[in-house]
C-alpha positions in Angstrom: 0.0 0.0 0.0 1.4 3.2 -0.9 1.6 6.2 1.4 -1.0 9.1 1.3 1.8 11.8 1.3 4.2 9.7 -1.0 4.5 12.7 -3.7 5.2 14.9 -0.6 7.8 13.2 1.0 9.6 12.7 -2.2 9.5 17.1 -2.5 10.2 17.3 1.1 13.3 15.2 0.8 14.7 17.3 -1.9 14.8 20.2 0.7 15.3 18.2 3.2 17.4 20.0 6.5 21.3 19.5 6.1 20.7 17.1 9.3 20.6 13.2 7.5 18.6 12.2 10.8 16.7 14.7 10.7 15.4 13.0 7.4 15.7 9.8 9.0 13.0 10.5 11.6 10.7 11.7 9.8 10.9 8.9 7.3 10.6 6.3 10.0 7.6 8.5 11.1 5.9 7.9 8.0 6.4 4.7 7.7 4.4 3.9 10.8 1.7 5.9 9.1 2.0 9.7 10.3 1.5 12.0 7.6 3.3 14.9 6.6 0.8 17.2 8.2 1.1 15.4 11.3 4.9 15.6 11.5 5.2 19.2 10.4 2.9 19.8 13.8 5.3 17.9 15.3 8.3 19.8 14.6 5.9 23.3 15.1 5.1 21.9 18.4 8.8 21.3 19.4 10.0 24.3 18.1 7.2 26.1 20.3 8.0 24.5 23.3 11.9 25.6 23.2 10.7 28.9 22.2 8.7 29.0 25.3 11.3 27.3 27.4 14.1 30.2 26.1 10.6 33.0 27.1 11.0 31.1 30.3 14.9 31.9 30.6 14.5 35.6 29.2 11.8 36.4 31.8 13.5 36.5 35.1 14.4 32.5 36.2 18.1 31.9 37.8 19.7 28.8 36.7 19.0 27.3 39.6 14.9 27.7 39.6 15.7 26.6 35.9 17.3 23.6 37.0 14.1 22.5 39.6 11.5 23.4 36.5 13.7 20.8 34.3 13.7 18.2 37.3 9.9 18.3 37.3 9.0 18.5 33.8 11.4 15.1 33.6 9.8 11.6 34.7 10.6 10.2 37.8 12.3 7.1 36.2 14.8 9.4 34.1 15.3 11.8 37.2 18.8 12.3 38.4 19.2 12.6 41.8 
């Protein structure tokens, strides 16, 4: 069965970023049936939250009370402690 987005991704590869994974990723991400729509929000939604995190930074946080907001944002089986 072909992909829905197969003409896409063949486009989107020929601008693809300079990053192979990058490429990589999302090809493995269609291949377990996202579509190109769906992983564009994906890389929106990523590139929102570190714009937020950096708004986050910029708005008055020490490294420290940066530090504690990372700790709780990670899961409690990745936590360093």
């Amino acid at each position: 069965m072909d992909h829905p987005d197969d003409q896409q991704q063949e486009t989107w590869s020929e601008y693809q970023p300079r990053d192979p994974e990058i490429t990589g990723l999302v090809q493995q991400l269609a291949a377990n049936g996202l579509v190109l729509s769906q992983i564009e929000e994906l890389i929106k939604q990523a590139l929102k939250s570190k714009l937020a995190e950096l708004s986050e930074r910029d708005s008055g946080y020490d490294d420290v009370a940066w530090e504690v907001l990372e700790d709780l944002r990670t899961p409690p089986r990745n936590r360093q402690h």
